[in-house]
LOROFI-824542 format. One line per 2 residues: for each residue x, y, z of C-alpha. Coordinates in pm, 1 decimal, decimal comma, m for minus. Example, Ala and Ser with C-alpha at 12.3 -4.5 7.8 and 13.67 -1.06 7.14 Angstrom:
2
1230,0 m450,0 780,0; 1367,0 m106,0 714,0
END
This chain:
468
11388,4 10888,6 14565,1; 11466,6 11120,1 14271,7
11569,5 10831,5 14101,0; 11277,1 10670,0 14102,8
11073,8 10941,6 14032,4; 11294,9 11020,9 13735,5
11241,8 10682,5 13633,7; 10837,6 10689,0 13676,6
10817,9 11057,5 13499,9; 11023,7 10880,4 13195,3
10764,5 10554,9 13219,9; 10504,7 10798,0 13202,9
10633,1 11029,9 12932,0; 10706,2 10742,6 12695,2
10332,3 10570,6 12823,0; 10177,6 10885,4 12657,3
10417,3 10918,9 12344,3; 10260,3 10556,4 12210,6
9947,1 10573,8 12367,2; 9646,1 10576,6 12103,3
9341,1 10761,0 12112,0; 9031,1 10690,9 11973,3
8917,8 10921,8 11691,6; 8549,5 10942,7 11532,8
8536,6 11046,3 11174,5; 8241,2 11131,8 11006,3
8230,1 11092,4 10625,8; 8099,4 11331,1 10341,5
7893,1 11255,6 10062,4; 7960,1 11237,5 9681,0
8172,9 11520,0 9585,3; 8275,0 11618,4 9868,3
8528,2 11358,9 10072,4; 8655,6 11393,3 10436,6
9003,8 11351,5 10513,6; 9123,0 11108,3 10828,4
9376,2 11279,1 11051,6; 9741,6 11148,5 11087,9
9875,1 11078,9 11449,5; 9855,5 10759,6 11699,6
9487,4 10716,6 11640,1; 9243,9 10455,4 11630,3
9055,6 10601,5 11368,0; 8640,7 10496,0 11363,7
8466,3 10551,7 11048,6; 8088,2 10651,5 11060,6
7856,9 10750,4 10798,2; 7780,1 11127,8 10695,6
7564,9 11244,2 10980,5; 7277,5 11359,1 10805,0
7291,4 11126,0 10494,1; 7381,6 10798,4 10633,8
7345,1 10611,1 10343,8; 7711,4 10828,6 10247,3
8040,3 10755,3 10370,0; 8336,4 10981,4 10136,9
8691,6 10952,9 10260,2; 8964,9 11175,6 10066,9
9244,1 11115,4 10264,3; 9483,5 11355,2 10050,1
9734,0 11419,6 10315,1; 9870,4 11066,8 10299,9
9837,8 10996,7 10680,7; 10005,4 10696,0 10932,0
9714,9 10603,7 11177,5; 9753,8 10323,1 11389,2
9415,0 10148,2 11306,9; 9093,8 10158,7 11093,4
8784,4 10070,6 11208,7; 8411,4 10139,1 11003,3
8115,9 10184,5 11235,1; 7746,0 10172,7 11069,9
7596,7 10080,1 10761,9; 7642,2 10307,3 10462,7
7579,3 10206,3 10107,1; 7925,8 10129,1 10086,6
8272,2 10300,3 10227,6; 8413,0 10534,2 9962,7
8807,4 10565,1 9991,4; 9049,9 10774,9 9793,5
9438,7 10833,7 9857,1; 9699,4 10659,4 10085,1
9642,3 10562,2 10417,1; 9959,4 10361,2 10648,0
9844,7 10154,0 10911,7; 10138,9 10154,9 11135,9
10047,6 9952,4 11466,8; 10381,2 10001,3 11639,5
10398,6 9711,4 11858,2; 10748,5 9548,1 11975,0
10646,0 9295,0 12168,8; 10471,3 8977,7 12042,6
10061,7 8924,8 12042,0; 9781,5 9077,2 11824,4
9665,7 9411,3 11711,6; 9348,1 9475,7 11535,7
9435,7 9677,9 11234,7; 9161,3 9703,7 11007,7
8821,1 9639,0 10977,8; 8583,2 9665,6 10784,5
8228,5 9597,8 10864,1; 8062,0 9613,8 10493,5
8118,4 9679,8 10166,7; 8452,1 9943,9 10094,7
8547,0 10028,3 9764,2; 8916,5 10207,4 9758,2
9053,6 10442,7 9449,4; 9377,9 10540,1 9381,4
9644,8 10478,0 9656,7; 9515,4 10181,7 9897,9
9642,0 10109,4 10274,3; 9951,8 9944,0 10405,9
9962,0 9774,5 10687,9; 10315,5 9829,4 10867,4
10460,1 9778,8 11207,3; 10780,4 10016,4 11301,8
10864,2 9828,4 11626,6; 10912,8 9493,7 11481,4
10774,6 9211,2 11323,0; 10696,7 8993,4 11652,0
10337,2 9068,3 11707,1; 10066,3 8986,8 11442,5
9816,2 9252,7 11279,7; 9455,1 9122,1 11251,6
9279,4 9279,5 10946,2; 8944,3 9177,4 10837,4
8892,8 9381,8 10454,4; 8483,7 9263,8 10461,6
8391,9 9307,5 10094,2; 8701,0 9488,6 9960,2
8764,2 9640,2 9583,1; 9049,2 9806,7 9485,2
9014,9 10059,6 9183,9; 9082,9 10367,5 8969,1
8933,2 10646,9 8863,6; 9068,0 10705,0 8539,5
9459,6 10833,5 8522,1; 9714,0 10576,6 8405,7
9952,0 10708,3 8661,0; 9720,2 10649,3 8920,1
9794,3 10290,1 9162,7; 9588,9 10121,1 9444,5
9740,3 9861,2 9667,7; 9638,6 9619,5 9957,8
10011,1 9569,8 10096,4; 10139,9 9417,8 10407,9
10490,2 9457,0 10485,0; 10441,9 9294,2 10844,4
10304,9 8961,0 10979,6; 9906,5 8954,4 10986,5
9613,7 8753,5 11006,4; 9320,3 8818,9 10705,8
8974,9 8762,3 10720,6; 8688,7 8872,4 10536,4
8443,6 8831,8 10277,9; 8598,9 8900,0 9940,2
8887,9 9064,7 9776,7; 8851,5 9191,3 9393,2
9104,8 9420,1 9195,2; 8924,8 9616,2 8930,6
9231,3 9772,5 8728,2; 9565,3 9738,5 8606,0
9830,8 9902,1 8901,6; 9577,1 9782,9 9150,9
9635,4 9459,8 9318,2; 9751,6 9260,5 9671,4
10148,6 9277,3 9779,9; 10325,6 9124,7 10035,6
10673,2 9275,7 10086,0; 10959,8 9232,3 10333,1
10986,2 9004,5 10588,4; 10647,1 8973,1 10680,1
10434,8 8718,6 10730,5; 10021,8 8691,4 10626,2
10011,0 8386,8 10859,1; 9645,5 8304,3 10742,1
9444,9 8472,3 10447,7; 9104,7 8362,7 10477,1
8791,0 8500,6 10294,1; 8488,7 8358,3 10324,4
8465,3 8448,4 9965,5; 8678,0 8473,2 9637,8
8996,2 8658,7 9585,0; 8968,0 8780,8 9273,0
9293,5 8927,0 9013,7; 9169,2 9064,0 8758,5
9225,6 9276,7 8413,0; 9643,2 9379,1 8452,0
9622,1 9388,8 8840,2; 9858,2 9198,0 9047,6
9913,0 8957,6 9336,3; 10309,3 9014,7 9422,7
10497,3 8789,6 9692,5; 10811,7 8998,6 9776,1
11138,8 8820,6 9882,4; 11169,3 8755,3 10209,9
10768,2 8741,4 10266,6; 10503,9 8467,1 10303,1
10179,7 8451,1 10205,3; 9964,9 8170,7 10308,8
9669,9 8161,7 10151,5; 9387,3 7953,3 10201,4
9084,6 8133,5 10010,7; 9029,1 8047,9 9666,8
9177,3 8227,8 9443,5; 9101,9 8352,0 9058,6
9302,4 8493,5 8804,5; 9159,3 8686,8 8500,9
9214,2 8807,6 8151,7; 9586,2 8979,8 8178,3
9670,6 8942,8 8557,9; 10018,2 8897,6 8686,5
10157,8 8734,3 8968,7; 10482,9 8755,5 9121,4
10636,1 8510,0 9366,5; 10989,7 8594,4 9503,9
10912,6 8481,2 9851,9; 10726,9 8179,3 9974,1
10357,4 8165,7 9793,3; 10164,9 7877,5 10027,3
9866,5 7775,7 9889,8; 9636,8 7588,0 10114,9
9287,6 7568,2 9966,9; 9171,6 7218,5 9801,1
9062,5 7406,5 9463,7; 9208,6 7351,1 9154,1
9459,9 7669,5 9077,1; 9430,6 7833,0 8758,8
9785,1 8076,6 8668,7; 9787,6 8305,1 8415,8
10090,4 8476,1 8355,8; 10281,7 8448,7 8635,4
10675,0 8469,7 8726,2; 10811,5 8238,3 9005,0
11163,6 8376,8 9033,1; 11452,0 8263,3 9339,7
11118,9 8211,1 9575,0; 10853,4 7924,5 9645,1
10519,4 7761,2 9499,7; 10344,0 7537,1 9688,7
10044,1 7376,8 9641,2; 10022,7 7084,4 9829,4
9646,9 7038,6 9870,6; 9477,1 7124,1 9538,0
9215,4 6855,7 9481,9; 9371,6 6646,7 9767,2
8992,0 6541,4 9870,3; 8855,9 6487,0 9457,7
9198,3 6336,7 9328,0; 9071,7 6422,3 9002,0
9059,3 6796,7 9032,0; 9456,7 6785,0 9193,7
9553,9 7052,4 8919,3; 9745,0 7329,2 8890,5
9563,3 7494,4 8554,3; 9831,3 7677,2 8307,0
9631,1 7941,8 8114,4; 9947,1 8250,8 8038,1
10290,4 8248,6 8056,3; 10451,5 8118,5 8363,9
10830,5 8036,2 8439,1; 11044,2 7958,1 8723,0
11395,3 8042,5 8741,9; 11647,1 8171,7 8962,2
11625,4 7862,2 9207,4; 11237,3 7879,0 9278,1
11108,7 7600,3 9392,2; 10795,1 7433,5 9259,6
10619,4 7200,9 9511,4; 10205,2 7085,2 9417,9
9970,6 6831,5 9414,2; 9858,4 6603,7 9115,6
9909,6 6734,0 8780,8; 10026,7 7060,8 8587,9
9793,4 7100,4 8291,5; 9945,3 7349,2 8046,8
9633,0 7454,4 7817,5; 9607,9 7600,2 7489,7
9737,4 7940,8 7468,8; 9919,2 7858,2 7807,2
10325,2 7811,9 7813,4; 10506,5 7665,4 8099,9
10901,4 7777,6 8090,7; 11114,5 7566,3 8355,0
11466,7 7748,4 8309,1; 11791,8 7629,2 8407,3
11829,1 7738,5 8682,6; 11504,3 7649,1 8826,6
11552,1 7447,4 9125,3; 11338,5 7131,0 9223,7
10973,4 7111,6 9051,4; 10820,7 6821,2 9265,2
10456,2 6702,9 9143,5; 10347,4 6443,3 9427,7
10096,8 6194,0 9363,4; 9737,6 6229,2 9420,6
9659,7 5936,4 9408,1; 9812,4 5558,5 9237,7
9581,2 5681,1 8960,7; 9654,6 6023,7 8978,4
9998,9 6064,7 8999,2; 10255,9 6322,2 8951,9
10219,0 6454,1 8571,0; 10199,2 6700,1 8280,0
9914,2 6720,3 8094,8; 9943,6 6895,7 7764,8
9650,5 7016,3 7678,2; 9718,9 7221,2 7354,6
9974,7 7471,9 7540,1; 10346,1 7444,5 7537,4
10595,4 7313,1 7787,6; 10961,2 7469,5 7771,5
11216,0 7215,9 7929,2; 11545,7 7420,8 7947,0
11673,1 7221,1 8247,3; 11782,0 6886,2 8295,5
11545,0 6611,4 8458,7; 11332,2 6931,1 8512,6
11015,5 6698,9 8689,3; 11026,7 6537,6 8996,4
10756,1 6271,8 9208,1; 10736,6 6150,8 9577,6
10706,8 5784,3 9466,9; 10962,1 5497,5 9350,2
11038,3 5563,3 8981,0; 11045,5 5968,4 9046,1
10971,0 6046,5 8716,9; 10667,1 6225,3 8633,9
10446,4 6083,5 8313,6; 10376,6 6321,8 8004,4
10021,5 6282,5 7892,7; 9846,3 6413,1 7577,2
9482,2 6537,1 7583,2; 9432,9 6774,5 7318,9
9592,5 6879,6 6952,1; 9816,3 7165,9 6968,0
10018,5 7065,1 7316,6; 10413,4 7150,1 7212,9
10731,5 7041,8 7430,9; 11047,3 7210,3 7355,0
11354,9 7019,2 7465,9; 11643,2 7192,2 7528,1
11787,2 6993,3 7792,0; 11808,5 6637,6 7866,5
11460,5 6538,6 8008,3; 11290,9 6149,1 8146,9
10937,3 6090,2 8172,7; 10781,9 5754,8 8349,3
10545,3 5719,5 8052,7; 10438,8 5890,2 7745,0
10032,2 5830,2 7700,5; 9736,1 5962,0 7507,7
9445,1 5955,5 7741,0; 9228,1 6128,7 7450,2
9107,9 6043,7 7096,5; 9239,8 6336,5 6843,2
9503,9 6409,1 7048,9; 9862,9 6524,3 6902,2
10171,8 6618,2 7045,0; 10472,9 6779,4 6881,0
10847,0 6782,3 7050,8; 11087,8 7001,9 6908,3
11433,1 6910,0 6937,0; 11739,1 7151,2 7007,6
11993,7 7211,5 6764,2; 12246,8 7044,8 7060,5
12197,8 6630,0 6959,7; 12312,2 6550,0 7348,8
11967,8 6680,2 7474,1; 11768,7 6382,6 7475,2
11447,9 6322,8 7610,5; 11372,3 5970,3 7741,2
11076,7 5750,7 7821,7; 11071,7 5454,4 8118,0
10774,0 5259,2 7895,3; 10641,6 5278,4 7579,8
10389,7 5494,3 7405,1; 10049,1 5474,0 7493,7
9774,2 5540,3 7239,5; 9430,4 5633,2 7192,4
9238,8 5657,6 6860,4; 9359,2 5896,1 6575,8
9612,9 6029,3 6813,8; 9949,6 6171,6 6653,0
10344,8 6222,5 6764,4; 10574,7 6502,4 6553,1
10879,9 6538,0 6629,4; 11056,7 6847,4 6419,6
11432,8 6895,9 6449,2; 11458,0 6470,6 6433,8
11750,5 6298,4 6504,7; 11892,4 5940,3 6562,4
11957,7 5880,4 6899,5; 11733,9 6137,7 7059,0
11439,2 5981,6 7161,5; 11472,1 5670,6 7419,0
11261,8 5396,2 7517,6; 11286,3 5195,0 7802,4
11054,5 4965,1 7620,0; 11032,6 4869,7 7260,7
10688,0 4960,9 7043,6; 10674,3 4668,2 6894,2
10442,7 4793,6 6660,7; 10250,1 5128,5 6563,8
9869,4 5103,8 6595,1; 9669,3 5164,9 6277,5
9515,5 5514,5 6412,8; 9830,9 5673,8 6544,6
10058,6 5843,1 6295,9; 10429,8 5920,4 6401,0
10543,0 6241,1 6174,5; 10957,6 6306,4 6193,9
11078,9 6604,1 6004,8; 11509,9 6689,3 6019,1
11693,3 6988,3 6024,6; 11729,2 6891,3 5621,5
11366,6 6895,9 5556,2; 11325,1 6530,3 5538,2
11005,2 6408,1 5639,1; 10949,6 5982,5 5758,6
10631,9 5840,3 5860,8; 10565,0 5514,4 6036,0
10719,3 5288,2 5803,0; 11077,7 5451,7 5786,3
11092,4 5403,2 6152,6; 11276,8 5134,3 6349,4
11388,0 5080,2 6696,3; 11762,4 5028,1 6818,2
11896,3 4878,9 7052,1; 12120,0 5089,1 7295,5
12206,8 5199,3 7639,0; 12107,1 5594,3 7769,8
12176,4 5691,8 8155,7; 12338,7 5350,3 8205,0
12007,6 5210,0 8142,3; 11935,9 4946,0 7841,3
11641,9 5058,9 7553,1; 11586,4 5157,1 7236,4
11645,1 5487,2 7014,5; 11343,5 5557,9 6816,9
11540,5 5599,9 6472,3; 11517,5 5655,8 6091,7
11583,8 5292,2 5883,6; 11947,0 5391,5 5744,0
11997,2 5170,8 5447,8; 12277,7 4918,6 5430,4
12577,2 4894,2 5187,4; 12448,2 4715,0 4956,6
12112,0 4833,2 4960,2; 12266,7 5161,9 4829,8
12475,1 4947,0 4559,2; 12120,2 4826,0 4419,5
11957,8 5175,6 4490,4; 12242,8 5296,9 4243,3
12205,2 5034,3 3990,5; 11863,7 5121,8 3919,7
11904,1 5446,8 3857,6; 12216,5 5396,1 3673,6
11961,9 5133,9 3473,3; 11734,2 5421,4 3434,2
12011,9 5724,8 3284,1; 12088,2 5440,7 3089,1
11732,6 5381,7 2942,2; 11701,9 5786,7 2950,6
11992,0 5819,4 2721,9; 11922,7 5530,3 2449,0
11578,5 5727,3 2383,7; 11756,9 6049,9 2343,0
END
């Protein structure tokens, strides 16, 4: 019998250590912000009692709650400071975390949504209509971050500032991200995908003027919008976008607007095409691991399109496809679009879908990278191929041009400073990868052509010299 009640005083004694309590807060107006206790609470927001339309939370003493709820109908929830949502659960299931019932704007610190016990049971956080801001200090930071698994809901997301922005960290998991709305990344604020954490996402999502994002984990994007990077570093983790445009084949892109690489063994896995734009630069480095581009469509298949930004191809057969030749096409839309090849590369097709398109490739200083080509070139009007850094047996063709069209100029410039045109060019017969083709090379004149090269201008000192 003591036992037992030993045991039942100790099941009671630990029932009231976690147990939660509800806790009303009422908030202060302008000027004058009301701080939210720390402790095992389930803390309830409510407007300023006598000026409803107000509802000022300073929470300066950094506290660890174990959920956040807003009750009424201010003009909008006014945040400040650090708040941890800690919802201390070790067994599997759900816990509502957060929610917010309107509009909340948040400066300088921003929640975190946490779990102590364990990352078994799921945190459901609806954000309403969040933004995440600044007042003025450059020191000053304000994060959304979830560093255990969770499901997201709400209306919209926006980051306002530079340090400001959405991280998932650890090993947690946002199993579902789903606004009704737009998540929005804006000015130098961030969207960061810790290793070890995954963040499916299935909102749209929009990145602006200098806004970074940083996948080290698994970044699962599940919306049917077109996806627009800016700069953006994929390092040792894993893009996917698998269903970009998957109902309007057409819009299966993944838009290249900043600087984006992928190194470290990241994984690249989307939909359709990567369109590198102008002012945009696509870096695959060598130790990137698989970049897959599946086919939309038979139309739409896996592909680059360069319009006017520049592709950096610093590893090997850097482009994959899900379909039988595997090799991903290279297509020209715009003037400007630049491939650097420093590694040995093969494309299914080089094409110009556009009129008053060019393309430059610049060759490495290392002749064994080559860069290959299962067909020809396809042309459209007034359209234009440079390569800088030429040299013979560099550039492979499955299948000969027979001939250039009239409106497409081919401009080759060596490490020497030679420049050839069209005319100097011929095609050579030759074997690359075990495969048979042709190098696109310079006309190298035969022996005796250079015998009656040299007797005309022999002819000619000789002509020089009588006048003299």
């Amino acid at each position: 019998m003591k036992t037992s009640a030993l045991l039942l005083t100790f099941a009671l004694f630990s029932a009231s250590v976690f147990a939660t309590e509800d806790k009303e807060v009422y908030g202060g107006i302008s000027g004058s912000r009301v701080s939210i206790p720390s402790g095992d609470y389930n803390i309830i927001l409510k407007p300023n009692a006598t000026t409803p339309t107000s509802a000022f939370f300073g929470t300066s003493n950094f506290p660890t709650i174990t959920s956040l709820t807003t009750s009424g109908s201010p003009d909008i929830w006014e945040m400040a400071y650090s708040v941890k949502i800690d919802i201390k659960k070790a067994e599997s299931g759900e816990v509502d975390a957060f929610t917010n019932t309107g509009t909340m704007r948040w400066r300088i610190g921003g929640f975190e949504i946490a779990n102590s016990k364990g990352t078994s049971a799921v945190a459901n956080v609806d954000i309403g209509t969040l933004k995440l801001t600044l007042n003025a200090s450059a020191t000053e930071v304000c994060y959304a971050k979830f560093s255990t698994s969770a499901n997201v809901t709400g209306t919209s997301l926006t980051t306002e500032n530079s340090n400001t922005g959405l991280l998932i960290s650890g090993d947690s998991t946002v199993v579902n991200y789903n606004l009704t709305g737009n998540t929005t990344i804006i000015r130098n604020a961030e969207l960061s995908v810790g290793e070890g954490a995954t963040f499916n996402i299935g909102s749209t999502l929009t990145f602006n003027s200098s806004s970074k994002f940083t996948v080290n984990g698994t970044f699962n994007y599940t919306n049917t919008a077109a996806l627009t990077l800016r700069d953006s570093v994929i390092s040792g983790g894993s893009f996917i976008a698998d269903s970009v445009g998957e109902t309007t084949p057409t819009s299966s892109k993944v838009y290249i607007t900043g600087q984006t690489s992928i190194s470290d063994g990241a994984t690249w896995h989307s939909l359709g095409a990567v369109q590198i734009d102008a002012g945009g630069v696509f870096s695959v480095e060598s130790t990137a691991g698989e970049i897959l581009l599946a086919d939309a469509d038979s139309t739409y298949t896996g592909r680059i399109l360069m319009s006017g930004g520049t592709f950096v191809l610093n590893k090997a057969n850097a482009i994959v496809r899900e379909a039988s030749t595997n090799r991903a096409n290279l297509v020209v839309i715009k003037t400007g679009s630049k491939v650097y090849v420093n590694a040995s590369n093969w494309f299914r097709t080089l094409y110009y879908s556009t009129a008053n398109s060019e393309l430059t490739l610049i060759l490495s200083d290392n002749s064994g990278d080559i860069i290959a080509f299962d067909d020809g070139i396809g042309t459209s009007t007034n359209s234009a191929l440079n390569i800088v850094n030429f040299e013979n047996d560099r550039v492979f063709f499955v299948k000969k041009v027979d001939s250039w069209p009239s409106t497409f100029t081919v401009t080759l410039s060596d490490a020497d400073g030679n420049v050839f045109s069209n005319d100097d060019i011929v095609f050579v017969e030759g074997t690359y990868d075990g495969t048979k083709g042709y190098w696109l090379n310079v006309a190298v004149p035969e022996p005796a052509e250079y015998a009656a090269l040299f007797g005309v201008f022999a002819a000619a000192l000789a002509i020089c010299r009588r006048r003299k």
